[in-house]
ROGUBA-471833 format. One record per residue: residue number from 1; residue in one letter; x, y, z of N, C-alpha, C, O in turn. Coordinates in steps of 0.05 Angstrom, whole numbers, plus 5000, padded with zeros to 4 digits. Example, Ala and Ser with C-alpha at 12.3 -4.5 7.8 and 13.67 -1.06 7.14 Angstrom:
# ROGUBA-471833
{1,A,{5264,4886,5156},{5246,4910,5156},{5264,4934,5156},{5285,4934,5169}}
{2,S,{5257,4955,5142},{5273,4979,5143},{5258,5001,5157},{5268,5023,5161}}
//
This chain:
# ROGUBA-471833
{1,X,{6999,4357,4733},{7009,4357,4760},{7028,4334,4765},{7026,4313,4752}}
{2,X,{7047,4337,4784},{7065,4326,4797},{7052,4301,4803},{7028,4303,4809}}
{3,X,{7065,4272,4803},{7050,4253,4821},{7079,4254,4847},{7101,4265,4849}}
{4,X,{7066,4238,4861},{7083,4241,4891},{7107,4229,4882},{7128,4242,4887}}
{5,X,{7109,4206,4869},{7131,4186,4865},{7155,4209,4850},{7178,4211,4859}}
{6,X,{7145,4224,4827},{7161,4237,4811},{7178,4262,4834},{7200,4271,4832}}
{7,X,{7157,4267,4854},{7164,4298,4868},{7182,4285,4893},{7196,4299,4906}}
{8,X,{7180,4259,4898},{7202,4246,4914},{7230,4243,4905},{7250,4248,4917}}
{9,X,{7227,4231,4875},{7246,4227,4864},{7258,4245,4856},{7282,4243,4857}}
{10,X,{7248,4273,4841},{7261,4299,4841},{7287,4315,4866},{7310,4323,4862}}
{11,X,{7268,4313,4893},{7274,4313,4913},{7306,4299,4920},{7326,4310,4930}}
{12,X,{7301,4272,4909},{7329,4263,4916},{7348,4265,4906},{7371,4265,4915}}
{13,X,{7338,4267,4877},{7365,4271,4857},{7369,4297,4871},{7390,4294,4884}}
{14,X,{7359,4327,4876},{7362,4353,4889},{7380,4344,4906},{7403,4352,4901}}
{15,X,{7378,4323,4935},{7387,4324,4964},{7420,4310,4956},{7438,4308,4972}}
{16,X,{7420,4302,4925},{7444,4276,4918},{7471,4301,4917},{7492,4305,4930}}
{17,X,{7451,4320,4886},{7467,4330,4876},{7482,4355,4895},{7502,4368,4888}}
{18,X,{7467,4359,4922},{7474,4388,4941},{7491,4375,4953},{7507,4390,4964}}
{19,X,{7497,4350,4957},{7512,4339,4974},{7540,4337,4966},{7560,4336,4980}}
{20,X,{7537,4336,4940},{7564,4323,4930},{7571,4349,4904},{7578,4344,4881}}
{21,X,{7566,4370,4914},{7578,4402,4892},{7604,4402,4884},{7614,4407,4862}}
{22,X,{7616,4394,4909},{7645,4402,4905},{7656,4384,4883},{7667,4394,4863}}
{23,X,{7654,4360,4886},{7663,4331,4868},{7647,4337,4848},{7655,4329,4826}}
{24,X,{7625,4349,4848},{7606,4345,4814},{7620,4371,4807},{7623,4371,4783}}
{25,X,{7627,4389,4815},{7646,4410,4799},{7664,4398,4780},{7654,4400,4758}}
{26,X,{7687,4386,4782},{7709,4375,4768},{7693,4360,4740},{7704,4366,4718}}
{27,X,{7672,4345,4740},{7666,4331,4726},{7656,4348,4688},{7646,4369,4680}}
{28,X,{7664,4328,4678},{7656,4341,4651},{7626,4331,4640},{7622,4315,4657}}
{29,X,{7606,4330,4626},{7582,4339,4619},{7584,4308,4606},{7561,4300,4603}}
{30,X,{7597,4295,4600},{7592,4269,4598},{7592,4255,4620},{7579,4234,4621}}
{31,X,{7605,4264,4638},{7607,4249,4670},{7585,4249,4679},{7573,4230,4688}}
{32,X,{7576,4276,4679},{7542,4289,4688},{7521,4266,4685},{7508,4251,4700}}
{33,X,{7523,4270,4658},{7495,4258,4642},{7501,4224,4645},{7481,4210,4646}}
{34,X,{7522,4214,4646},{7516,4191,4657},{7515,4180,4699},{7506,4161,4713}}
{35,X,{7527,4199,4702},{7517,4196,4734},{7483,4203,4740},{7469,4190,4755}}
{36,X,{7476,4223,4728},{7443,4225,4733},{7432,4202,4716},{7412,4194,4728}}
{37,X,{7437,4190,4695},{7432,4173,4689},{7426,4139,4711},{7407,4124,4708}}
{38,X,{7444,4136,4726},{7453,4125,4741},{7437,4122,4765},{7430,4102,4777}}
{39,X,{7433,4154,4770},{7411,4164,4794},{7381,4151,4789},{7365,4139,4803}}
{40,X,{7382,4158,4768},{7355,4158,4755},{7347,4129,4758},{7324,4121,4764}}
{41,X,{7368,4114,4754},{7360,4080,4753},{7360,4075,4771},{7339,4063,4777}}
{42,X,{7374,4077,4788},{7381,4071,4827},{7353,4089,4835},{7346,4079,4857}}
{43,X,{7338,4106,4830},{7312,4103,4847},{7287,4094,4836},{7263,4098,4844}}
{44,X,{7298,4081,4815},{7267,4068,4800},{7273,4040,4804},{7254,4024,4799}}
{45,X,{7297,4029,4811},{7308,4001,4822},{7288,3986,4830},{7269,4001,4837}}
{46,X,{7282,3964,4832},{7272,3947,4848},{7301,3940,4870},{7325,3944,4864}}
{47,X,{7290,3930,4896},{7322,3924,4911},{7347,3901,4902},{7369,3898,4913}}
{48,X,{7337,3884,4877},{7346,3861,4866},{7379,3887,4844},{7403,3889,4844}}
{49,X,{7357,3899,4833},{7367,3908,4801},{7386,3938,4821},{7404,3950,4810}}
{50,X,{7378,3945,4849},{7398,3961,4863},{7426,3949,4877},{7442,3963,4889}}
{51,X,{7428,3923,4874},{7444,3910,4884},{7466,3907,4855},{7490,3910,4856}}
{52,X,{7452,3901,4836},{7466,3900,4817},{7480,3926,4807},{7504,3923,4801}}
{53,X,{7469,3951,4803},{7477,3980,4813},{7503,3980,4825},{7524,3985,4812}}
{54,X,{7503,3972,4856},{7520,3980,4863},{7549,3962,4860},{7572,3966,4866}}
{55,X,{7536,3943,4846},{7570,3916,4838},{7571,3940,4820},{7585,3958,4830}}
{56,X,{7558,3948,4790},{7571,3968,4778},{7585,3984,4778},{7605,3987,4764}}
{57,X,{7572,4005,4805},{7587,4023,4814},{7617,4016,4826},{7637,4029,4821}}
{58,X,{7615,3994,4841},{7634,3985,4857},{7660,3980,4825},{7679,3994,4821}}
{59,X,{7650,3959,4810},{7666,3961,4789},{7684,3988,4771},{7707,3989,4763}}
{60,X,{7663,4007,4770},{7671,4036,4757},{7702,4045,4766},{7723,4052,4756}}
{61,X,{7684,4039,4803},{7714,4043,4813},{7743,4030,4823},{7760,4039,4838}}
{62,X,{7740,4008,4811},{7762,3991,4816},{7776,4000,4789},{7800,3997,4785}}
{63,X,{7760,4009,4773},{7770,4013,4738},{7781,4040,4738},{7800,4042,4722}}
{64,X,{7776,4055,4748},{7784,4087,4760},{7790,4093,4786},{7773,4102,4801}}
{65,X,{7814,4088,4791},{7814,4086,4828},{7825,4106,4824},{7824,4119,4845}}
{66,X,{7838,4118,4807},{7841,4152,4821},{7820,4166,4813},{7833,4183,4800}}
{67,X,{7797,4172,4810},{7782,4185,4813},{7766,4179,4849},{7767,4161,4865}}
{68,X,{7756,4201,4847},{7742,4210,4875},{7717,4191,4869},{7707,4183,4847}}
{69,X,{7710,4185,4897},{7685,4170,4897},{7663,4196,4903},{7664,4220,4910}}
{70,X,{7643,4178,4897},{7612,4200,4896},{7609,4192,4922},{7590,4200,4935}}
//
């Protein structure tokens, strides 16, 4: 059986990926697997190691500014 934590976190990656179809269309299957990757860490975060997350993220995109943001 499901524990709550896992059926929350299912949940979100679900509410992430419905949100953002159109932009996760374009992406190729390496893009995928490291953005759920990504997901995956950002909700198992402590709020210290989510701060550091998002300098990452923030970095990705200073490194790729023509790409679309998530």
């Amino acid at each position: 059986m499901e524990s709550m934590e896992e059926s929350a976190k299912r949940e979100a990656i679900k509410i992430f990926i419905n949100s953002r179809k159109e932009k996760l269309s374009i992406c190729n299957n390496e893009q995928l697997i490291g953005l759920a990757r990504l997901v995956d860490c950002y909700l198992c975060a402590t709020p210290k190691h989510k701060r550091i997350l998002a300098k990452i993220a923030v970095a990705a995109k200073h490194e790729f500014p023509t790409s679309d943001s998530f």
